[in-house]
C-alpha positions in Angstrom: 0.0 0.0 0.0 2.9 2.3 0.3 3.9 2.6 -3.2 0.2 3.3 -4.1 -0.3 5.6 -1.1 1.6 8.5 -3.1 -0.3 8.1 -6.7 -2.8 9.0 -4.9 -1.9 11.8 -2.6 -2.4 15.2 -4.0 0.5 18.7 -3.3 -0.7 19.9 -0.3 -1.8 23.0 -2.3 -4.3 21.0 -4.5 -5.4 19.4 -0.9 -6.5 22.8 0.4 -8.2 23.7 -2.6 -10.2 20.2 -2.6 -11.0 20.7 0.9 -12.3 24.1 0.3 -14.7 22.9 -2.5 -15.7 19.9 -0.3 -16.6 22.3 2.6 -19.6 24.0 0.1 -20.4 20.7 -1.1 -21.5 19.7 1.9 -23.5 22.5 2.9 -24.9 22.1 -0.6 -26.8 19.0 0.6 -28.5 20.9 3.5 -31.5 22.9 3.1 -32.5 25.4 1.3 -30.6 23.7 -1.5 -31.4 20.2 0.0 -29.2 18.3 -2.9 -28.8 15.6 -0.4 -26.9 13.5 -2.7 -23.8 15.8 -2.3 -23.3 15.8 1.4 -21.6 12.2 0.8 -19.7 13.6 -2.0 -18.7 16.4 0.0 -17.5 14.0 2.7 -15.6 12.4 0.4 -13.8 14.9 -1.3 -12.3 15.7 1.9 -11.3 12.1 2.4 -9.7 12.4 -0.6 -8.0 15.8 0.7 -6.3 14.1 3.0 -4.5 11.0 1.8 -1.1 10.9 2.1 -1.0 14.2 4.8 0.8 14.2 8.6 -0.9 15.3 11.0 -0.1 18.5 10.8 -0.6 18.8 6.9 -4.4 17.1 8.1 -5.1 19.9 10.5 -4.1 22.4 8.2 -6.6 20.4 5.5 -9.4 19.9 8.2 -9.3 23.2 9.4 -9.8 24.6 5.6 -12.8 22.2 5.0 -14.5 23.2 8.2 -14.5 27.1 7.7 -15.7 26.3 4.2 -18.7 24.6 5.3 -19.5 26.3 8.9 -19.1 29.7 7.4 -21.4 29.1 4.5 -23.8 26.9 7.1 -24.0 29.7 9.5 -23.9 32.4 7.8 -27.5 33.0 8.8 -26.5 34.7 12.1 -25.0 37.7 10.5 -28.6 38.8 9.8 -29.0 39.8 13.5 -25.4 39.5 15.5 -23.4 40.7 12.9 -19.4 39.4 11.5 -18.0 38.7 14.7 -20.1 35.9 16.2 -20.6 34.1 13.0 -16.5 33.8 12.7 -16.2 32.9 16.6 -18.4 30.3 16.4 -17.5 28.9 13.3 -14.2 29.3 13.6 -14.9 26.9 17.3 -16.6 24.5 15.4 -14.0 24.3 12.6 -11.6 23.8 14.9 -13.3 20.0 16.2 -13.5 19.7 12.3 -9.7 20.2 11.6 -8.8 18.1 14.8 -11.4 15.5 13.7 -10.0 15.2 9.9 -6.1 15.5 11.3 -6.5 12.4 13.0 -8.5 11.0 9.9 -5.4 11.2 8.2 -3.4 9.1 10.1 -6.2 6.4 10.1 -6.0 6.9 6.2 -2.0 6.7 6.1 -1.6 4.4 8.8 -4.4 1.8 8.3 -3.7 0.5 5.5 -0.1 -0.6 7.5 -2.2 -2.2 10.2 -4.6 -4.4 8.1 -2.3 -5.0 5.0 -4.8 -7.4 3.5 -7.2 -5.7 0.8 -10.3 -6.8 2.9 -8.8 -6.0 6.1 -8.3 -2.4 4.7 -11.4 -1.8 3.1 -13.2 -3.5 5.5 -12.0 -1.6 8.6 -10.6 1.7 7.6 -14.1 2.9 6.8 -15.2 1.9 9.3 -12.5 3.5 12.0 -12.9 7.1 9.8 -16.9 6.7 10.1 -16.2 6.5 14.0 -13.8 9.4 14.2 -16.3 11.4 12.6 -18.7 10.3 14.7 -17.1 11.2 17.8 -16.3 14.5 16.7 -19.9 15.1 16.0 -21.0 13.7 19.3 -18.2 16.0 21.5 -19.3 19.3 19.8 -22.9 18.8 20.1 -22.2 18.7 23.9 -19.2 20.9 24.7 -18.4 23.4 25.4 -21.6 25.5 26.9 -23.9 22.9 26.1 -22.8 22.1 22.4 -23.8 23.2 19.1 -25.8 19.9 17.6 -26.3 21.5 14.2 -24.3 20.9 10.9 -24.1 16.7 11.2 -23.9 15.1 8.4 -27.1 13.1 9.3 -29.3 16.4 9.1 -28.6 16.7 5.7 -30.8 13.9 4.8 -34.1 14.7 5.9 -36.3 14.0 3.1 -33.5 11.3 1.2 -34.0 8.0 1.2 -31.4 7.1 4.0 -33.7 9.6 6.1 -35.8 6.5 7.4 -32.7 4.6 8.5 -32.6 7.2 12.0 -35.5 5.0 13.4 -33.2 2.7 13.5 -29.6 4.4 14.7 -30.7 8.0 15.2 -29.0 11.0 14.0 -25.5 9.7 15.0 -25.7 6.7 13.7 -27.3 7.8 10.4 -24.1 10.2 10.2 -21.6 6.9 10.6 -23.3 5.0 7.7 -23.3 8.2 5.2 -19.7 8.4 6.1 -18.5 5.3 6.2 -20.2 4.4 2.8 -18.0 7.7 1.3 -14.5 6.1 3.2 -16.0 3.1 1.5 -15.7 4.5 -2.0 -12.4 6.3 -1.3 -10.6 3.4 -0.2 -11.8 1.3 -3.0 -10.3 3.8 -5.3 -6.8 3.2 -3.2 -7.5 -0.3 -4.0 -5.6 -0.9 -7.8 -5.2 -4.2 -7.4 -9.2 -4.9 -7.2 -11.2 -5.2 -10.6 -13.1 -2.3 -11.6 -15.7 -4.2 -11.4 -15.3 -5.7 -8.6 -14.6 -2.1 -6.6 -17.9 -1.1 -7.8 -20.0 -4.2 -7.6 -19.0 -3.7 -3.4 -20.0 0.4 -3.5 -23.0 -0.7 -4.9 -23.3 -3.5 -2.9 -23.1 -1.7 0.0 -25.5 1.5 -0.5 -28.0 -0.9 -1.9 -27.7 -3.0 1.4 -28.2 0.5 3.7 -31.4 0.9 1.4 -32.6 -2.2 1.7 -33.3 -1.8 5.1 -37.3 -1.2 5.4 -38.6 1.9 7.0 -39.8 1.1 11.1 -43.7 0.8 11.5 -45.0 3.3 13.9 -48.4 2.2 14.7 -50.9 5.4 16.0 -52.5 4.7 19.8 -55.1 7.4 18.9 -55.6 11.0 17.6 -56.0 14.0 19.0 -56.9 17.2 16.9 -55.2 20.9 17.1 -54.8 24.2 16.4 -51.0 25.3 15.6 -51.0 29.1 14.7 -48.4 31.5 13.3 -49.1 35.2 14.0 -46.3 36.5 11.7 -45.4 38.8 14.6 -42.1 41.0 13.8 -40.8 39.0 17.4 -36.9 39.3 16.7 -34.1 39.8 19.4 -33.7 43.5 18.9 -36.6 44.0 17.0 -39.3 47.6 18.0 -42.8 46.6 18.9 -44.9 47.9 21.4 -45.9 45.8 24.5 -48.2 43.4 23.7 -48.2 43.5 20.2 -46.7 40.0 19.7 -49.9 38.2 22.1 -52.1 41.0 19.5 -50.4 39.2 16.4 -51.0 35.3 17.8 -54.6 36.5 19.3 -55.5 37.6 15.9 -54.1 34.9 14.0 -56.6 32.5 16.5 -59.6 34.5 16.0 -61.0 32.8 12.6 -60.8 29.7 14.9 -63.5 30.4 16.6 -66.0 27.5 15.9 -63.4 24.9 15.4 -63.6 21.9 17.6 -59.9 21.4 18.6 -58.2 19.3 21.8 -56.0 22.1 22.2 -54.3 25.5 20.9 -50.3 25.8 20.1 -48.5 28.8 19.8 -45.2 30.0 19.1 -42.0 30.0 21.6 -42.7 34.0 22.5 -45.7 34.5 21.4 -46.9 36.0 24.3 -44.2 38.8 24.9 -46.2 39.8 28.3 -46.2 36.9 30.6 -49.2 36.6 31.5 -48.2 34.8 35.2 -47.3 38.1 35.9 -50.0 40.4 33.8 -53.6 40.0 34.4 -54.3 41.9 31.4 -52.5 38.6 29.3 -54.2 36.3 31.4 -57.6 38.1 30.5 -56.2 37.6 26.6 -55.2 33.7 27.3 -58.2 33.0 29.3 -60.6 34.3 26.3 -58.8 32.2 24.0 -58.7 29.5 25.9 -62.7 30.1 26.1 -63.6 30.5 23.1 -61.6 27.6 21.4 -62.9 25.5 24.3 -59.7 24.0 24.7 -56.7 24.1 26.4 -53.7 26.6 25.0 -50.0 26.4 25.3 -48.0 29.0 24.6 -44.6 30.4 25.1 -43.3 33.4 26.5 -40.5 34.6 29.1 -41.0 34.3 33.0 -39.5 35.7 35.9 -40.8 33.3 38.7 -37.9 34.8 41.3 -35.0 36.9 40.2 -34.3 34.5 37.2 -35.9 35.1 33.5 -36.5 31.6 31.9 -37.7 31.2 27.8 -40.7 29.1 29.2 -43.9 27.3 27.3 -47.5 27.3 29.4 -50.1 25.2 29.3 -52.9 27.5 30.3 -56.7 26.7 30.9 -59.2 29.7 31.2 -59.9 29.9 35.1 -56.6 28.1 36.1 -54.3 30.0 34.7 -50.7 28.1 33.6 -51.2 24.3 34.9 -48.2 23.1 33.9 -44.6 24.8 32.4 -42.0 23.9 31.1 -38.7 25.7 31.1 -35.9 25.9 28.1 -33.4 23.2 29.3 -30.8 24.3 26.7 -31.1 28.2 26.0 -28.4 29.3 23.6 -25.0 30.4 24.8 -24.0 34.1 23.3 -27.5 34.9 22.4 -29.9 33.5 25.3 -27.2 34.1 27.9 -23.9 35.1 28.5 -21.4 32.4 29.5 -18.4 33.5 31.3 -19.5 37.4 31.1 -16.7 38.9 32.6 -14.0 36.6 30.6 -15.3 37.2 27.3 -16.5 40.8 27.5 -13.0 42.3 27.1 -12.8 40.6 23.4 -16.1 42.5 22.3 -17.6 44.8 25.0 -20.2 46.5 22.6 -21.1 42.8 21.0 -21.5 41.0 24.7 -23.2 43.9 26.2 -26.3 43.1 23.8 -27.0 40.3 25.8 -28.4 42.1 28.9 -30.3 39.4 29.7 -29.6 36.3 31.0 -31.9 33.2 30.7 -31.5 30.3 32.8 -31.8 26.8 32.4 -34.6 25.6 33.3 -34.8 22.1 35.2 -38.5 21.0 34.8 -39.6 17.9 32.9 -40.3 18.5 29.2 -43.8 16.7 28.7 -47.5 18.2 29.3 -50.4 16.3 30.1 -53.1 18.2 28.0 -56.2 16.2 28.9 -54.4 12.6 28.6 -52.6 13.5 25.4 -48.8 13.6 26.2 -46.7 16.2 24.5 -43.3 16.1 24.3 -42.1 20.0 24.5 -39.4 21.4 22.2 -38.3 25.4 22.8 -36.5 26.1 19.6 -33.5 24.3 19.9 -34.3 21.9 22.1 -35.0 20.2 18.9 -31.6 19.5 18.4 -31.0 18.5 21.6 -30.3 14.3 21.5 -30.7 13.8 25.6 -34.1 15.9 26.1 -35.7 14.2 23.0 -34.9 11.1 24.4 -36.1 12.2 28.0 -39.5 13.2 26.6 -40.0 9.7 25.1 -39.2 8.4 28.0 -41.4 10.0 29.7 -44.2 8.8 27.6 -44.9 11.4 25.1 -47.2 11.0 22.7 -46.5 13.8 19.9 -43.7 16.9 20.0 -45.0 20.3 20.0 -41.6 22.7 18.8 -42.6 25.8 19.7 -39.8 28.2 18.0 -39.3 31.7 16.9 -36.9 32.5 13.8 -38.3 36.3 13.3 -34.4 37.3 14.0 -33.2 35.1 10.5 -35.3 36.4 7.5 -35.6 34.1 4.6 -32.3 32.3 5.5 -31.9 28.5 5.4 -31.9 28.3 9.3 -35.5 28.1 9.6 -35.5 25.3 7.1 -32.5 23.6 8.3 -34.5 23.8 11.9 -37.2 22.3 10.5 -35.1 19.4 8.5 -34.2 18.7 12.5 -37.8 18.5 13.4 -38.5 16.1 10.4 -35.7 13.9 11.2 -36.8 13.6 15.0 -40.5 12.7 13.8 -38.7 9.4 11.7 -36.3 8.4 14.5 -39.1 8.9 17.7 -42.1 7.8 15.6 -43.6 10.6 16.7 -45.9 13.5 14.9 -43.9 16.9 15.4 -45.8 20.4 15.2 -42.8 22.5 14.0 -44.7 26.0 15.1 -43.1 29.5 14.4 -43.8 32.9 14.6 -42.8 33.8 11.1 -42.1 30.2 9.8 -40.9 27.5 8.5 -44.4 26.2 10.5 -45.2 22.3 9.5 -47.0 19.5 10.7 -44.7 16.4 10.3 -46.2 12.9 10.2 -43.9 9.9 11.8 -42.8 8.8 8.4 -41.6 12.3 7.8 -44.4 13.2 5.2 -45.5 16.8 5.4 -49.2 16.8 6.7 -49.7 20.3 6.8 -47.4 23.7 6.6 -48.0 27.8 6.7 -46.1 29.9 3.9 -43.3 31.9 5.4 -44.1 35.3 7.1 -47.9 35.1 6.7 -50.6 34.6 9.8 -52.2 31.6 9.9 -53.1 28.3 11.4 -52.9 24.9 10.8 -55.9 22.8 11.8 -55.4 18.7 11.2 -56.0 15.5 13.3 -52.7 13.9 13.8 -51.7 10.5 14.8 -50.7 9.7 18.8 -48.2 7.1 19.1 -46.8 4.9 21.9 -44.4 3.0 19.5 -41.0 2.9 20.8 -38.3 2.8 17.7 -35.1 0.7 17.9 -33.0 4.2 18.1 -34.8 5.3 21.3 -34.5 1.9 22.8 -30.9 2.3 22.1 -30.2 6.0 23.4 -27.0 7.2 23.6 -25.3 4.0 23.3 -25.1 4.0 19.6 -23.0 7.4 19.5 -21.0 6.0 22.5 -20.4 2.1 20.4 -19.8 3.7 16.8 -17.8 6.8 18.6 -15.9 3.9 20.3 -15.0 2.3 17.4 -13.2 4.8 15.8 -11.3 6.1 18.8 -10.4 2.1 19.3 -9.3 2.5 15.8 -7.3 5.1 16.0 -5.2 4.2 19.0 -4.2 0.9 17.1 -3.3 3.5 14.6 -1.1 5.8 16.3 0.5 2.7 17.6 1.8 1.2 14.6 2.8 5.0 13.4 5.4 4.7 16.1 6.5 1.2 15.3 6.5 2.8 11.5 8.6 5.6 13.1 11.3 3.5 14.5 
């Protein structure tokens, strides 16, 4: 394998450039563009990138490939926070990408020295880079501050056909198989000695086997039948409204309701922008809804229960006020709160001053009881949040309600690439999801991932449907975590048997 390993190694110049093309490949198979075909190919090229590099010359590639994707990803956040946190933050994230693909490359050089048999290489090689990548996934959805869980490879295939296989693996899992079938491809290619043939017969082999497997059977314990509404209220970060005109917007949006024989009413995270715990004159406006639709309403706005705002989501019945409330679990670090105020504020005083107030996390369970129907609760990106999606099936919910408000990002992909996350989560919990916002993208997903209903963009209205219940627990949920932790395991397994016979290589 050493002779071939430098006909296939590109000048480290040619690398970079690859890597940087890859980088907008990928993102290219993310909504809006949604070519999901190419997020593969993007994964690829970067595989490619790095054959033949040190670990240096790996970082340097890794590094090059994750700006290109993050910054084009991301770029979204400059609509309300400007240059400088859409570099920090996608210069962090790039930074796991360049350490993840460094170490790549020494699974790519020295792997093939490990397992010098052709099977041995292509049948563990993949599989080691399709773990590392998996583990560097896993670590920056969690850390630091809670993690960023967007951008995995997984998320790119919402409405593909591999998007049924997260019933099975979940998200992390579905992000091993896309990758290892593109290590797949690139080590065939290293592999001169196998027929043409051959070398394709086993890349087609193997997608056709991941394809093969048959979507999971969610079978529906009942339905229940809602209102979702989107009051196309202007309810941005730093946006100018007067008080009140955001719970004006959603009331107004409910109104032509009236009539309609619903189990219960869903709103928007802040769609009340005066908490009504707090304001009688709100709980006047909730408790006539909540009348006149005959039906329970939840709703979300921000609460002060002590001396601590939370983003919360009430479930309000007229004369009882909120019976139940769940607080955000994973508000957003550098937007919902400050981390580490008085560390970071030297670096940007005017930029982490905007930020004046902290939200905190909230440590109430994420389900609501509305009338025997259990709903799983989702504050915006919660969504994307692996551990309190599996707490609320756990719990026994019976749908997801993802309140969320995206006023603050335009016509940017990240309200579509929010709702590709809500999509996925239906197919891998079997459960309907009510994707709610105040401007949109609103949807109501089905647990096959089939769009039952959805609200254009940045227009009032509702969404009235009876939706499945399910109690059907999927393989992934059974599973949990432990499918990150076994595939993540694999590759770092991998990679230590690696490094090791780099130094026996070395001396």
């Amino acid at each position: 394998m050493g002779e071939n390993e430098s006909a296939f190694s590109l000048p480290l110049w040619a690398s970079v450039l690859v890597a940087a093309g890859a980088g907008a490949i990928l993102d290219a198979g993310f909504p809006d563009r949604d070519w999901w075909f190419l997020a593969p190919v993007g994964v690829a090229l970067m595989l490619v990138a790095l054959l033949g590099r040190s670990l240096g010359t790996g970082l340097l590639v890794g590094l090059v490939a994750g700006l290109s994707f993050w910054l084009i990803h991301i770029y979204w956040i400059t609509l309300y926070l400007g240059l400088v946190p859409w570099f920090a933050l996608g210069g962090l994230q790039s930074l796991f990408f360049g350490l993840g693909l460094g170490l790549t490359a020494l699974v790519l050089r020295h792997g093939p020295r490990l397992w010098p048999s052709v099977w041995g290489r292509v049948g563990l090689v993949p599989v080691i880079v399709a773990g590392l990548w998996t583990a560097r996934e896993a670590i920056s959805a969690v850390w630091p501050y809670g993690g960023f869980a967007w951008g995995r490879v997984a998320l790119s295939q919402s409405e593909s056909p591999f998007g049924s296989l997260v019933a099975w693996v979940g998200l992390s899992g579905l992000s091993f198989i896309l990758v290892w079938l593109s290590a797949l491809a690139v080590q065939l290619l290293r592999e001169p000695d196998l027929a043409h043939t051959l070398r394709a017969a086993v890349a087609v082999g193997a997608v056709a086997l991941v394809l093969a497997i048959p979507a999971w059977p969610t079978l529906p314990s009942g339905t229940t039948r809602l209102a979702a509404v989107q009051g196309n209220a202007d309810a941005g970060l730093f946006a100018e409204y007067s008080p009140g005109q955001i719970l004006q917007d959603h009331t107004s949006a409910t109104l032509p309701l009236i009539g309609e024989s619903v189990d219960f009413v869903v709103w928007p995270e802040n769609a009340s922008d005066i908490d009504p715990t707090r304001s009688a004159a709100a709980a006047q406006v909730l408790d006539y809804i909540s009348t006149e639709m005959d039906a329970p309403l939840i709703t979300g706005t921000i609460t002060q229960p002590e001396d601590t705002y939370f983003n919360s989501s009430l479930l309000w019945e007229a004369g009882r006020g909120a019976v139940d409330v769940y607080d955000k679990v994973h508000p957003v670090p550098f937007a919902e709160y400050m981390p580490d105020r008085a560390f970071w504020r030297p670096f940007a005083p005017e930029l982490i001053d905007l930020i004046a107030r902290d939200y905190g996390i909230g440590t109430r369970d994420n389900v609501f009881n509305i009338d025997g129907v259990l709903a799983g609760i989702a504050i915006c990106f919660d969504i994307a949040d692996d551990q309190l999606v599996q707490e609320m099936i756990d719990s026994g919910a019976q749908l997801i309600l993802a309140q969320t408000n995206n006023a603050d990002f335009g016509h940017t992909d990240e309200s579509v690439q929010q709702l590709a996350i809500a999509r996925l989560r239906a197919i891998q919990t079997g459960r309907t999801v009510v994707n709610i916002s105040t401007v949109g993208s609103s949807a109501i997903i089905t647990p096959n991932g089939d769009t039952l209903d959805s609200l254009p963009t940045f227009t009032a209205g509702a969404m009235v449907q009876t939706v499945p219940l399910s109690d059907t627990i999927t393989p992934a949920m059974v599973a949990g975590r432990a499918t990150e932790w076994l595939l993540s395991g694999l590759g770092l397994a991998g990679l230590a048997l690696c490094l090791g016979a780099a130094r026996r290589h070395r001396r």
